[in-house]
mmCIF file of the N, C-alpha and C atoms, coordinates in Angstrom:
data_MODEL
# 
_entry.id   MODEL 
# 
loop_
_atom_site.group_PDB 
_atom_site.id 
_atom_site.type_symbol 
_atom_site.label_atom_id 
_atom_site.label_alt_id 
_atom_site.label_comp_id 
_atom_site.label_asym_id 
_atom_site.label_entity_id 
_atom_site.label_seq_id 
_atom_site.pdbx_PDB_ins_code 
_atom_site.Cartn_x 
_atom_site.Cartn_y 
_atom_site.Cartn_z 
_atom_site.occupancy 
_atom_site.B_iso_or_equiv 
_atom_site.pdbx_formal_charge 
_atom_site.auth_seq_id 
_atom_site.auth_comp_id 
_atom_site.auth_asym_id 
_atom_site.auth_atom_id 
_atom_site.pdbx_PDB_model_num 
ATOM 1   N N  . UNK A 1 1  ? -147.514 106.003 -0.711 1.00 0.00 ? 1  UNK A N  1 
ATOM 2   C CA . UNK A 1 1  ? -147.512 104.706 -1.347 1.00 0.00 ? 1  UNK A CA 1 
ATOM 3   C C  . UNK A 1 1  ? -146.120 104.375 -1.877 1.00 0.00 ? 1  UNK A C  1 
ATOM 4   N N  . UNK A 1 2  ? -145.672 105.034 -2.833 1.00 0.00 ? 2  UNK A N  1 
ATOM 5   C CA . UNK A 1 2  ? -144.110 105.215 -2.856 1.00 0.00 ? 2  UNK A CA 1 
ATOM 6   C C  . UNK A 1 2  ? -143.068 104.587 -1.684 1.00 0.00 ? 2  UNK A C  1 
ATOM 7   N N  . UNK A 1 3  ? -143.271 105.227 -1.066 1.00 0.00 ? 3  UNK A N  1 
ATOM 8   C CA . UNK A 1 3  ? -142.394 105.506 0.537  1.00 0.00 ? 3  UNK A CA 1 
ATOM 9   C C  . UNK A 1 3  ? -142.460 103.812 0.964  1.00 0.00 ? 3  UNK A C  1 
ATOM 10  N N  . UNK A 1 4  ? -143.929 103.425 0.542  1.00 0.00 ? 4  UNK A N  1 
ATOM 11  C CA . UNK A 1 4  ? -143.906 102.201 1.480  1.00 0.00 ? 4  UNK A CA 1 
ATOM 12  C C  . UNK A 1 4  ? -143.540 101.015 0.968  1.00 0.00 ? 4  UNK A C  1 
ATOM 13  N N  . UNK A 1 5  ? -143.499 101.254 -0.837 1.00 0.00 ? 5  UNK A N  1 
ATOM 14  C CA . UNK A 1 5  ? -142.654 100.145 -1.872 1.00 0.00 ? 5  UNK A CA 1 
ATOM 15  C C  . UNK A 1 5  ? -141.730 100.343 -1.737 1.00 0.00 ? 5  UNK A C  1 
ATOM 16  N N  . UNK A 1 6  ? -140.796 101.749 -2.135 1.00 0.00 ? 6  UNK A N  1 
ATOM 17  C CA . UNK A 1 6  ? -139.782 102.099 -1.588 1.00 0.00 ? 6  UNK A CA 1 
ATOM 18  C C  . UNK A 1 6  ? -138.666 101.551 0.253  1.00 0.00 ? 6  UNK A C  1 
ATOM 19  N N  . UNK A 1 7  ? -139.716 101.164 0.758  1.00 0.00 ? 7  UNK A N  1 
ATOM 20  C CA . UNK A 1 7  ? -139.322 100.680 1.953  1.00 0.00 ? 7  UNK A CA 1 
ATOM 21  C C  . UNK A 1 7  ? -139.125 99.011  1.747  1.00 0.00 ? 7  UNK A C  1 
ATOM 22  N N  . UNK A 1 8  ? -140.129 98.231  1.429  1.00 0.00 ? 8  UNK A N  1 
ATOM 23  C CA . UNK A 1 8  ? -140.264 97.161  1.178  1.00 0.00 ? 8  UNK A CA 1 
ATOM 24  C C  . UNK A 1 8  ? -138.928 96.619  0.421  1.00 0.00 ? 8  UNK A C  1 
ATOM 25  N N  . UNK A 1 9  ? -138.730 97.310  -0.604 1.00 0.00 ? 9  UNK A N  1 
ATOM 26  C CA . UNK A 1 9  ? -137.717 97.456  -1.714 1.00 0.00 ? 9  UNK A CA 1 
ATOM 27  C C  . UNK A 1 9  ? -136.311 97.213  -0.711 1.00 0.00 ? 9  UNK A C  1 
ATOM 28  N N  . UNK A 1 10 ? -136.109 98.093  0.313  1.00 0.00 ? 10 UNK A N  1 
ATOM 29  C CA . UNK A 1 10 ? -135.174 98.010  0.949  1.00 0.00 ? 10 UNK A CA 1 
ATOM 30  C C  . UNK A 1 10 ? -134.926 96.658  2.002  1.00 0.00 ? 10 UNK A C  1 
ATOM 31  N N  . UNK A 1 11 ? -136.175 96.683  2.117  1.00 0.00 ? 11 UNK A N  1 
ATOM 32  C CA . UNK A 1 11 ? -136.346 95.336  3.354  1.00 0.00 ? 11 UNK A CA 1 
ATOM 33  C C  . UNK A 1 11 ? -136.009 93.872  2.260  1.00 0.00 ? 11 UNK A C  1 
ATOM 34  N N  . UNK A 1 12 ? -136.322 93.688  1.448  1.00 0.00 ? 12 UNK A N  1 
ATOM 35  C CA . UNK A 1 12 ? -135.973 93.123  0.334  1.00 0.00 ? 12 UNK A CA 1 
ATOM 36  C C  . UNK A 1 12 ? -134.657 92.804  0.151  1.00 0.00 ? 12 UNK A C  1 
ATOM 37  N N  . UNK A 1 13 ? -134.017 94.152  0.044  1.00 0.00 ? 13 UNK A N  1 
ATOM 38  C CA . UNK A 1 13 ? -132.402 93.699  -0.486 1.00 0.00 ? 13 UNK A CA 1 
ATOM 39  C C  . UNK A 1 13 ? -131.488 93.357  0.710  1.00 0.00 ? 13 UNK A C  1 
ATOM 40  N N  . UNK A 1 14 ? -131.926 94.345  1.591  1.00 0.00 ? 14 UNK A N  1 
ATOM 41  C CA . UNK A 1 14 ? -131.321 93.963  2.784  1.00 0.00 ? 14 UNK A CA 1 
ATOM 42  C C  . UNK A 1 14 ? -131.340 92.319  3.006  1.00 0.00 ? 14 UNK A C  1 
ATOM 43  N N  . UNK A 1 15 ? -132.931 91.658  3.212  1.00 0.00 ? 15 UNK A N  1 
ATOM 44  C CA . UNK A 1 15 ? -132.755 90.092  3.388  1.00 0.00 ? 15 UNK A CA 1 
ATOM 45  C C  . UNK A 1 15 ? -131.793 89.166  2.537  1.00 0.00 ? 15 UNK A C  1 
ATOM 46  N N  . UNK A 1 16 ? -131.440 89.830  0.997  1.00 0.00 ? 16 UNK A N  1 
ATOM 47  C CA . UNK A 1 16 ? -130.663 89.322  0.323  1.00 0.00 ? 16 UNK A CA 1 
ATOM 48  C C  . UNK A 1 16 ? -129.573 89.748  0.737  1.00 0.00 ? 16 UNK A C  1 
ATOM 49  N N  . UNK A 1 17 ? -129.120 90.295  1.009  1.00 0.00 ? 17 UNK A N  1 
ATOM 50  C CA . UNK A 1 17 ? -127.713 90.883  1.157  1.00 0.00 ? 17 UNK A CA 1 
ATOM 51  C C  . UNK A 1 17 ? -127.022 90.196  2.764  1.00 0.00 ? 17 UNK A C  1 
ATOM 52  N N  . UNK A 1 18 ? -128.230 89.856  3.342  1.00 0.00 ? 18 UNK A N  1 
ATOM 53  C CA . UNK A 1 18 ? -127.467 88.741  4.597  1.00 0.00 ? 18 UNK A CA 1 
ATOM 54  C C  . UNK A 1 18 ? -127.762 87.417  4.442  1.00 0.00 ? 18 UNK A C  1 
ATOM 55  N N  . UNK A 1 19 ? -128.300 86.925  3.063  1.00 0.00 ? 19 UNK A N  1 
ATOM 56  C CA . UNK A 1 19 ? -128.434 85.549  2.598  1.00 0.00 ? 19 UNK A CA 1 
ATOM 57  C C  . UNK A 1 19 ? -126.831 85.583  1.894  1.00 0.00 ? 19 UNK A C  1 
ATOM 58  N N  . UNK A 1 20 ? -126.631 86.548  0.848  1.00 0.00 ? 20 UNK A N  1 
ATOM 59  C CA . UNK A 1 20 ? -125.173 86.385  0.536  1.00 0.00 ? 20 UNK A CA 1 
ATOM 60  C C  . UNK A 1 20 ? -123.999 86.672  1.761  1.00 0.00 ? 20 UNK A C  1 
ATOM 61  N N  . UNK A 1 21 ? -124.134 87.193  2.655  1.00 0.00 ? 21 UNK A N  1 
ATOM 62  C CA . UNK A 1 21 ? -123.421 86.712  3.767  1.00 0.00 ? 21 UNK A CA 1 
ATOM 63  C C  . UNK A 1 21 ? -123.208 85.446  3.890  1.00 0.00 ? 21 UNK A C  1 
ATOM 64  N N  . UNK A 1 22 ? -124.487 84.981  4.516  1.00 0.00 ? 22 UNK A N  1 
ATOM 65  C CA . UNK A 1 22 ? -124.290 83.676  5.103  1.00 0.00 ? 22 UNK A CA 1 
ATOM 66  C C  . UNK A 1 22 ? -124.196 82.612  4.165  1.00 0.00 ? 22 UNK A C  1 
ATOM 67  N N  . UNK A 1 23 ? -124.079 82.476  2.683  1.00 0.00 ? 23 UNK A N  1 
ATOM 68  C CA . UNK A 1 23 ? -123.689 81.620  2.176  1.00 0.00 ? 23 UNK A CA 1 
ATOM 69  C C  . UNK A 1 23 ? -121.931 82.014  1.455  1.00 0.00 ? 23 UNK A C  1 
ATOM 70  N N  . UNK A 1 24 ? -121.574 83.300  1.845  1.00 0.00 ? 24 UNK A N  1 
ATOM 71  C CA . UNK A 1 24 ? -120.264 83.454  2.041  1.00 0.00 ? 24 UNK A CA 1 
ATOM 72  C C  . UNK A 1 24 ? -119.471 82.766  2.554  1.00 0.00 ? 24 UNK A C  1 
ATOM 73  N N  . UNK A 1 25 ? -120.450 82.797  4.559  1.00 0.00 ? 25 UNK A N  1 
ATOM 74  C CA . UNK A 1 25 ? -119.537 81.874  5.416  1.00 0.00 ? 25 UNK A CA 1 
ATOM 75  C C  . UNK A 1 25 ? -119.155 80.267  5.438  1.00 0.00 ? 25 UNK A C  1 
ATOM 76  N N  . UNK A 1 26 ? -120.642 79.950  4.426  1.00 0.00 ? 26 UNK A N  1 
ATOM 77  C CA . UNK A 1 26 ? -120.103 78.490  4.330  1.00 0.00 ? 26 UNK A CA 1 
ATOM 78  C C  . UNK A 1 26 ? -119.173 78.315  2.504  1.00 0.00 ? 26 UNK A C  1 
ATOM 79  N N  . UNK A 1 27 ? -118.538 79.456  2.068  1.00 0.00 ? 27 UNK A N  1 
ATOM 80  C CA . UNK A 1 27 ? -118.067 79.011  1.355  1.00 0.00 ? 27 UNK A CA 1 
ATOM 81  C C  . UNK A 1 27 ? -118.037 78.620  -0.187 1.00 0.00 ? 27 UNK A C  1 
ATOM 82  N N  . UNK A 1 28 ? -119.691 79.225  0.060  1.00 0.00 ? 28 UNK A N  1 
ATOM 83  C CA . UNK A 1 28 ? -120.663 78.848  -1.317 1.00 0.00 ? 28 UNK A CA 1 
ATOM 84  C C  . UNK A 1 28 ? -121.168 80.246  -1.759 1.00 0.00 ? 28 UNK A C  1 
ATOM 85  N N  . UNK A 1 29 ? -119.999 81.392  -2.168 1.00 0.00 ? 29 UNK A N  1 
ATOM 86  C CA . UNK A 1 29 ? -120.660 82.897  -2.109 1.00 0.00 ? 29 UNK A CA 1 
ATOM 87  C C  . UNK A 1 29 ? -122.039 82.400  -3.456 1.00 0.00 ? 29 UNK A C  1 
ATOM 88  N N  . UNK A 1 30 ? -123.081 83.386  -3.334 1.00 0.00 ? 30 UNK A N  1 
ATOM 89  C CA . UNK A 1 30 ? -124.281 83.485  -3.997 1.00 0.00 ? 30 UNK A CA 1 
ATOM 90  C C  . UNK A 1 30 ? -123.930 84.636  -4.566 1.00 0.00 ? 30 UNK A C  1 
ATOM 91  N N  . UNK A 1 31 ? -123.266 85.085  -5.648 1.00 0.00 ? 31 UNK A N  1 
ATOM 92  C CA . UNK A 1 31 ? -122.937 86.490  -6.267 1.00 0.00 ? 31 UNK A CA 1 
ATOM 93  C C  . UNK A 1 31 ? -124.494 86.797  -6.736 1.00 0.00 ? 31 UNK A C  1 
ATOM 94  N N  . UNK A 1 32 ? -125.440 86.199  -7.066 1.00 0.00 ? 32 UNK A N  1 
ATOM 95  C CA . UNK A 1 32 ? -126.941 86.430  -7.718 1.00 0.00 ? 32 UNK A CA 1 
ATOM 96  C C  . UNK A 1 32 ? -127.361 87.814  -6.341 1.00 0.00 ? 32 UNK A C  1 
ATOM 97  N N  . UNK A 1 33 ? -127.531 87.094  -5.415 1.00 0.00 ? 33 UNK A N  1 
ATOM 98  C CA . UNK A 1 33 ? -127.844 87.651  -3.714 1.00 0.00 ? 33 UNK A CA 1 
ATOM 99  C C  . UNK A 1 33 ? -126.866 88.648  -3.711 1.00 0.00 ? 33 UNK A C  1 
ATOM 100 N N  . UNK A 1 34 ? -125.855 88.937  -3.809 1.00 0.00 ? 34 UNK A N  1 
ATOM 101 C CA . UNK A 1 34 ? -124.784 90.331  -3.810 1.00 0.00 ? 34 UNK A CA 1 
ATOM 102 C C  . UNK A 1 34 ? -125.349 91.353  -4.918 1.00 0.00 ? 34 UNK A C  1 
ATOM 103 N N  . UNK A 1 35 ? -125.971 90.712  -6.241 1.00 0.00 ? 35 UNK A N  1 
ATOM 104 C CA . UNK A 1 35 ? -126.240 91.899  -7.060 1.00 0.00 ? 35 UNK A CA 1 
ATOM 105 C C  . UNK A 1 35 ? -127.911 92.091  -6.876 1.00 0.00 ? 35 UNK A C  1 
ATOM 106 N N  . UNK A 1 36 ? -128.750 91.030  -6.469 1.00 0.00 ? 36 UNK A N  1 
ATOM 107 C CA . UNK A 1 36 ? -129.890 91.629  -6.177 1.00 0.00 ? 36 UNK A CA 1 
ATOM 108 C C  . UNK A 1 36 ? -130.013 92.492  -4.713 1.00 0.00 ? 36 UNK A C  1 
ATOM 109 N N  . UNK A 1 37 ? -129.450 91.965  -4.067 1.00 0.00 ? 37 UNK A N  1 
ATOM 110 C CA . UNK A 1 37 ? -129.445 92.355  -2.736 1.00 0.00 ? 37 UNK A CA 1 
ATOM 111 C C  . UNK A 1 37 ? -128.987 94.122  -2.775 1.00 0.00 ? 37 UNK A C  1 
ATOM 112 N N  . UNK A 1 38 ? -128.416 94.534  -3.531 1.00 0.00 ? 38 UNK A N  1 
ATOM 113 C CA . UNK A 1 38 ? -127.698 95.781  -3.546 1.00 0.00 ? 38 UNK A CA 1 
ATOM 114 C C  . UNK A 1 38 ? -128.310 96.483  -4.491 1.00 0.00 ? 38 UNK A C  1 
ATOM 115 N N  . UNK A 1 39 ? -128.704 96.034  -5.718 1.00 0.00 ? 39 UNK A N  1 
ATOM 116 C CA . UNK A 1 39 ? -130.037 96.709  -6.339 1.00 0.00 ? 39 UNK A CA 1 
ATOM 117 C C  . UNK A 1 39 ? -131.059 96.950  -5.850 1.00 0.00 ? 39 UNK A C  1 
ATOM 118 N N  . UNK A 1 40 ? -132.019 96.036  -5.271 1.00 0.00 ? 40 UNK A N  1 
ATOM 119 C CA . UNK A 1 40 ? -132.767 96.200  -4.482 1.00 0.00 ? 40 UNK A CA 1 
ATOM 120 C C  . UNK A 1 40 ? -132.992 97.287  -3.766 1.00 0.00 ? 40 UNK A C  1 
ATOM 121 N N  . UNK A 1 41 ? -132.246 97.166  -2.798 1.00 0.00 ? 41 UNK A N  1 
ATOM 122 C CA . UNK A 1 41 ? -131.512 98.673  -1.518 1.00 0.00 ? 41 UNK A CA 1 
ATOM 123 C C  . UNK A 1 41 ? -131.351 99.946  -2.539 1.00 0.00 ? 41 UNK A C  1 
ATOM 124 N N  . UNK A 1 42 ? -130.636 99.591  -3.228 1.00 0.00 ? 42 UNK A N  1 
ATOM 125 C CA . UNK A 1 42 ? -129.933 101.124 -3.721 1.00 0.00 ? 42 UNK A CA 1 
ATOM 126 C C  . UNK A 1 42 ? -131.728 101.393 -4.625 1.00 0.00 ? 42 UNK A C  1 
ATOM 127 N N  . UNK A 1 43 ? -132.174 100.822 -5.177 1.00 0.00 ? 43 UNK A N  1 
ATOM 128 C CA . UNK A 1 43 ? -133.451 101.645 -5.936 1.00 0.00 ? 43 UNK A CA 1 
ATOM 129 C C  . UNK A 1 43 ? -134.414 101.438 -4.991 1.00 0.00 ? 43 UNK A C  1 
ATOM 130 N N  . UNK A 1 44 ? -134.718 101.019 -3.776 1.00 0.00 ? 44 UNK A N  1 
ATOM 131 C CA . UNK A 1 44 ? -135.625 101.156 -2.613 1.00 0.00 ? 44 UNK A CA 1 
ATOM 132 C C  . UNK A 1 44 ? -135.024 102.787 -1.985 1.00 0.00 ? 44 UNK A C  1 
ATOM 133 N N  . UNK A 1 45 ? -134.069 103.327 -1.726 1.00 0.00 ? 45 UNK A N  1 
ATOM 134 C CA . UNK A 1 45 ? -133.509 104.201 -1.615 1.00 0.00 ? 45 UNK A CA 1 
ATOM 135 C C  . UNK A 1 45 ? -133.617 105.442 -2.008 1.00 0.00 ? 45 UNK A C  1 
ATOM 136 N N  . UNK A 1 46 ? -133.379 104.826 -3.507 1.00 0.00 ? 46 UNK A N  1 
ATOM 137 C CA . UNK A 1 46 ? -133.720 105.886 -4.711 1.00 0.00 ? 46 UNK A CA 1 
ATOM 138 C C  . UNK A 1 46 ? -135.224 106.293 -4.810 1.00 0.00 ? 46 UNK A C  1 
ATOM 139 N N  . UNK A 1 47 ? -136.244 105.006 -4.436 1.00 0.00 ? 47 UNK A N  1 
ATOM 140 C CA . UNK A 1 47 ? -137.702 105.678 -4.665 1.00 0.00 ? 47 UNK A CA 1 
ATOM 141 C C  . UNK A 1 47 ? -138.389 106.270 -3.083 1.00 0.00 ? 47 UNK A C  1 
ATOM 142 N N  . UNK A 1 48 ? -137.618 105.911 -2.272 1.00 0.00 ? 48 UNK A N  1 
ATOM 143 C CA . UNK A 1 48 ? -138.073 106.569 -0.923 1.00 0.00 ? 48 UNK A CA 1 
ATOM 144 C C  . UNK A 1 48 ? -137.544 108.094 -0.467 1.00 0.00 ? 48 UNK A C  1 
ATOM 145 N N  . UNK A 1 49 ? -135.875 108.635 -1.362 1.00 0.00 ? 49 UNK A N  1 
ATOM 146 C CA . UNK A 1 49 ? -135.875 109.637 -1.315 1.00 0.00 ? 49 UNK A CA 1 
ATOM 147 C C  . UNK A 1 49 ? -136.480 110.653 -2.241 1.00 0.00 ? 49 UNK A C  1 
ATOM 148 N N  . UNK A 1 50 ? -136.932 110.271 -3.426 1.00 0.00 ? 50 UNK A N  1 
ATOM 149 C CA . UNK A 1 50 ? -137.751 110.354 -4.297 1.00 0.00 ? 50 UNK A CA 1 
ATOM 150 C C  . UNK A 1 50 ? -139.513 111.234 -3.692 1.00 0.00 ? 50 UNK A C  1 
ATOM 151 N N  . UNK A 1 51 ? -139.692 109.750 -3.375 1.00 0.00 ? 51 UNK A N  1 
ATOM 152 C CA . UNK A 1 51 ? -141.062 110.408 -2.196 1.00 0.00 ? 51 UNK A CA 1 
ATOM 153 C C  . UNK A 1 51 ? -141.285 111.551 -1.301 1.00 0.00 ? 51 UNK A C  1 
ATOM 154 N N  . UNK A 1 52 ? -140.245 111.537 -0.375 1.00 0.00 ? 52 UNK A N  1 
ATOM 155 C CA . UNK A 1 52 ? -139.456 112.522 0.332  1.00 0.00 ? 52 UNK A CA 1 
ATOM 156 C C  . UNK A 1 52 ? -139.303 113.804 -0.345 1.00 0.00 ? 52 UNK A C  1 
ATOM 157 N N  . UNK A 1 53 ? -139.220 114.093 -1.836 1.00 0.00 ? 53 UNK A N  1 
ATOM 158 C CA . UNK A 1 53 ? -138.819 115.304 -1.722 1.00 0.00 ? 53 UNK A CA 1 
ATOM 159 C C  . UNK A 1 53 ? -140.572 115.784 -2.600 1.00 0.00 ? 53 UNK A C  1 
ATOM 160 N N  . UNK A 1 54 ? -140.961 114.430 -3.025 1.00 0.00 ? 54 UNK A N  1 
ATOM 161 C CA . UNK A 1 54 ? -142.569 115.402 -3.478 1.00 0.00 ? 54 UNK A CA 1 
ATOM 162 C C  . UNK A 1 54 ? -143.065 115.242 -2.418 1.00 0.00 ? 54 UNK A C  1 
ATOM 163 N N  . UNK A 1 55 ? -143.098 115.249 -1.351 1.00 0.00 ? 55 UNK A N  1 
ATOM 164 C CA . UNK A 1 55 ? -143.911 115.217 -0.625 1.00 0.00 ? 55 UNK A CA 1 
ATOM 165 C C  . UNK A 1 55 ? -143.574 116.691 0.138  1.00 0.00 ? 55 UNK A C  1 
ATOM 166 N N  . UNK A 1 56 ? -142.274 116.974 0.360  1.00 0.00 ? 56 UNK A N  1 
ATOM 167 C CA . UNK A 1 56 ? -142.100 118.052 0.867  1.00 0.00 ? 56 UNK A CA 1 
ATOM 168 C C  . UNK A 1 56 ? -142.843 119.741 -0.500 1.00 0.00 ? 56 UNK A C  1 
ATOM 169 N N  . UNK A 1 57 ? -142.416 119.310 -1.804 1.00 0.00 ? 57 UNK A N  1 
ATOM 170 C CA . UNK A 1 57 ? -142.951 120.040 -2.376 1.00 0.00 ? 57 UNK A CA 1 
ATOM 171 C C  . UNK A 1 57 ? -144.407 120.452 -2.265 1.00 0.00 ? 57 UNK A C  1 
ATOM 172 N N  . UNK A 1 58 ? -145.217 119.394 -2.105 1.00 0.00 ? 58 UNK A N  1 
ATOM 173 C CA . UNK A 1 58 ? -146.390 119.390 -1.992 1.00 0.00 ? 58 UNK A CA 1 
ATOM 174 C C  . UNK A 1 58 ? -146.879 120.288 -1.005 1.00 0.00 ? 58 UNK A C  1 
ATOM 175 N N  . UNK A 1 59 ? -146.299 119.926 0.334  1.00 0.00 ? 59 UNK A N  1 
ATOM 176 C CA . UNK A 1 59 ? -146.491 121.129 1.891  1.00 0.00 ? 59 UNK A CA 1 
ATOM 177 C C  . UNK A 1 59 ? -146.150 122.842 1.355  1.00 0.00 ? 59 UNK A C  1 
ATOM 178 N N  . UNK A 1 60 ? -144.948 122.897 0.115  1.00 0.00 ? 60 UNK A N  1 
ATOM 179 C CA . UNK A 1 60 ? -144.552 124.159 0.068  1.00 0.00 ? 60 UNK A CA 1 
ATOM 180 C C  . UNK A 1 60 ? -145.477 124.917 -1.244 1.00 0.00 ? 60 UNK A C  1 
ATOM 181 N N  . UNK A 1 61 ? -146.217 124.218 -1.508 1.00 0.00 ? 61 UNK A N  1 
ATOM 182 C CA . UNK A 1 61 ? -147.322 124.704 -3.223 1.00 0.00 ? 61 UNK A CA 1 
ATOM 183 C C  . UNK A 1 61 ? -147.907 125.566 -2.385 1.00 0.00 ? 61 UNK A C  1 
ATOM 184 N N  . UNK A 1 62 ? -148.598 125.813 -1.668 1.00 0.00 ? 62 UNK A N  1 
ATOM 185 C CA . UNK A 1 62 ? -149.603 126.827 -0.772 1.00 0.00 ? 62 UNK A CA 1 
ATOM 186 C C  . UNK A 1 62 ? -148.906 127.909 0.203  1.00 0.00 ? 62 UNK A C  1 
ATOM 187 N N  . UNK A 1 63 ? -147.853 127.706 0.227  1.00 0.00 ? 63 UNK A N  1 
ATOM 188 C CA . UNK A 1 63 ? -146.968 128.301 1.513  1.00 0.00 ? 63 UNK A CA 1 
ATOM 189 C C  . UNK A 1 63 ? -147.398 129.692 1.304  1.00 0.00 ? 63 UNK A C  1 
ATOM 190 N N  . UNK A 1 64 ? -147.224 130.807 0.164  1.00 0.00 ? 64 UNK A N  1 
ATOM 191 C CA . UNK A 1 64 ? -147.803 132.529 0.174  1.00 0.00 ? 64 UNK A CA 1 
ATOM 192 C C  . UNK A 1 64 ? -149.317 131.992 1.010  1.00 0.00 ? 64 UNK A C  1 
ATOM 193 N N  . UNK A 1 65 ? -150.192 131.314 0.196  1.00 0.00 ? 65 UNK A N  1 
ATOM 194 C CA . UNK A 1 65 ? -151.919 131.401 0.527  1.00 0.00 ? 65 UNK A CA 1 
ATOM 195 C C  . UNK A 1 65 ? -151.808 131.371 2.315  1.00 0.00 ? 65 UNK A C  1 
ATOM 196 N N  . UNK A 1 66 ? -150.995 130.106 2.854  1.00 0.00 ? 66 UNK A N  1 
ATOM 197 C CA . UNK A 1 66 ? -151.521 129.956 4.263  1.00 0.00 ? 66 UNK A CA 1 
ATOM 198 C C  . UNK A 1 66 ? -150.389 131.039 4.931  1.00 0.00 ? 66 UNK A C  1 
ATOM 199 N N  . UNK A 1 67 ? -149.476 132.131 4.466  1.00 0.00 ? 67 UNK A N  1 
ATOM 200 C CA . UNK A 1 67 ? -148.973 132.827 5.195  1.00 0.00 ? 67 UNK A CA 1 
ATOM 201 C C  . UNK A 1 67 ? -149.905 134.193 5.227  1.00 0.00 ? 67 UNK A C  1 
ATOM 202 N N  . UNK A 1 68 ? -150.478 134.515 4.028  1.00 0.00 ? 68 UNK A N  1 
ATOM 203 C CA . UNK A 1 68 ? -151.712 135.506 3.917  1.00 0.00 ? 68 UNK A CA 1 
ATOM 204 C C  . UNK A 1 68 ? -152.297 135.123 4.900  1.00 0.00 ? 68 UNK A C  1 
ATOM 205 N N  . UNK A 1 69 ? -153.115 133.853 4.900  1.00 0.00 ? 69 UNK A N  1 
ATOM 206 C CA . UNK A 1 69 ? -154.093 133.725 6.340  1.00 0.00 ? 69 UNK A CA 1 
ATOM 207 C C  . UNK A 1 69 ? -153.654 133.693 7.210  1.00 0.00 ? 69 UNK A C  1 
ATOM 208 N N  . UNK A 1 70 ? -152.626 133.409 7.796  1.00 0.00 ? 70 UNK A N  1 
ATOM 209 C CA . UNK A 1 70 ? -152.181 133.166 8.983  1.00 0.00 ? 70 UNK A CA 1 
ATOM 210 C C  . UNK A 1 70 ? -151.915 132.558 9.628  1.00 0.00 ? 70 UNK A C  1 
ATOM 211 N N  . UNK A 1 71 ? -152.100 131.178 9.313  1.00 0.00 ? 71 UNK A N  1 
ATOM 212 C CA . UNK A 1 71 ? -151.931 129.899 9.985  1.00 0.00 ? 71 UNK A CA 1 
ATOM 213 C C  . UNK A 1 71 ? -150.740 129.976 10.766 1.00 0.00 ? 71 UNK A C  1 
ATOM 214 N N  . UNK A 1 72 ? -150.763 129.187 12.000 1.00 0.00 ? 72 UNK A N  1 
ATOM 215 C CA . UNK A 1 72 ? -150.157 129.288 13.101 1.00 0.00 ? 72 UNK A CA 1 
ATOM 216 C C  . UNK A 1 72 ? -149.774 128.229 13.447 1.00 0.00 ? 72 UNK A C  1 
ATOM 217 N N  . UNK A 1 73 ? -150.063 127.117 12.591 1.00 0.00 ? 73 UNK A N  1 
ATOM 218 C CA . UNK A 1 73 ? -149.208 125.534 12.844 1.00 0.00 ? 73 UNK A CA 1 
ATOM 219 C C  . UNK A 1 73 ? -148.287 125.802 11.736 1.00 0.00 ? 73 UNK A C  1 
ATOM 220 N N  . UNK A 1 74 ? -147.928 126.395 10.948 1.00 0.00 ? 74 UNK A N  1 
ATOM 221 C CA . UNK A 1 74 ? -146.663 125.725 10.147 1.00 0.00 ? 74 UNK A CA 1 
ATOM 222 C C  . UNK A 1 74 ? -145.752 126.064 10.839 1.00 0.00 ? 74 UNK A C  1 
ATOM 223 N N  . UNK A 1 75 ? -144.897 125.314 11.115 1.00 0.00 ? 75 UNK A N  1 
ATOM 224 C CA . UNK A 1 75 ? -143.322 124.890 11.990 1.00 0.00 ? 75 UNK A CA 1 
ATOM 225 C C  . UNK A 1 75 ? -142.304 125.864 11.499 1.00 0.00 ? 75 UNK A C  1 
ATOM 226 N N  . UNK A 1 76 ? -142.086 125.018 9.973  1.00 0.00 ? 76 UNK A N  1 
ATOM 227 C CA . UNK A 1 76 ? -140.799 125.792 9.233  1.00 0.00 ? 76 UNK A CA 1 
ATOM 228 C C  . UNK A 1 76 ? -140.624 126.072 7.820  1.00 0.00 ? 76 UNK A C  1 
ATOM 229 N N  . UNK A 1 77 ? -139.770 126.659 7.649  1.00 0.00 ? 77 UNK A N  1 
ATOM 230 C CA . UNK A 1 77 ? -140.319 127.747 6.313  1.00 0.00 ? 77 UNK A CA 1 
ATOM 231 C C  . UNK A 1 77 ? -139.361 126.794 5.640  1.00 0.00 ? 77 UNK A C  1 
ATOM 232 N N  . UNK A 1 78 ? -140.130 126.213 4.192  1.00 0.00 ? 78 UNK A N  1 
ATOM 233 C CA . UNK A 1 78 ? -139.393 125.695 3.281  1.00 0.00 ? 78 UNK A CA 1 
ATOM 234 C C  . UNK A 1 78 ? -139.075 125.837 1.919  1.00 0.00 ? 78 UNK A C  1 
ATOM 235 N N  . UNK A 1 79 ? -138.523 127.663 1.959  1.00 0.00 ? 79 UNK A N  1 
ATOM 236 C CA . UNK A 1 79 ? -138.290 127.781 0.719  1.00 0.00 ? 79 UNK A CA 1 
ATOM 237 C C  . UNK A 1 79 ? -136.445 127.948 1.083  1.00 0.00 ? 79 UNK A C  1 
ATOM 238 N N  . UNK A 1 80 ? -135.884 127.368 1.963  1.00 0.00 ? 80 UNK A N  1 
ATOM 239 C CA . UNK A 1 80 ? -134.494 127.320 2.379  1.00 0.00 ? 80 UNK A CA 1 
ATOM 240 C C  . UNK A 1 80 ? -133.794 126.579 0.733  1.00 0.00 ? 80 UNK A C  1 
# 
């Protein structure tokens, strides 16, 4: 859920950040659109790498239990 506000967040600033472009080119910069546009991104960023790393924690909470059993799908070891 994170990941996907977190994404949005980005899709967000990004659209601002080529609205202050294009009112660059005509001359009329939108500094509002330069500082939302880049907030936006940078804390869409911040909460998607965020996500990213509990989520990886989460896979590694059990890692002793499913190496006792044996499991034979885990890929790669993430106590690197």
């Amino acid at each position: 859920m994170a990941s996907r506000f977190g994404a949005a967040l980005i899709l967000i600033g990004l659209i601002s950040l080529v609205v202050f472009v294009l009112t660059l080119q005509i001359q009329q910069a939108n500094t509002l659109a330069l500082l939302l546009g880049s907030s936006l991104t940078a804390l869409g960023l911040v909460i998607r790498r965020s996500a990213a790393r509990n989520a990886q924690r989460r896979t590694a909470r059990f890692h002793t239990l499913r190496r006792l059993r044996g499991d034979a799908h885990e890929t790669k070891d993430l106590d690197d």
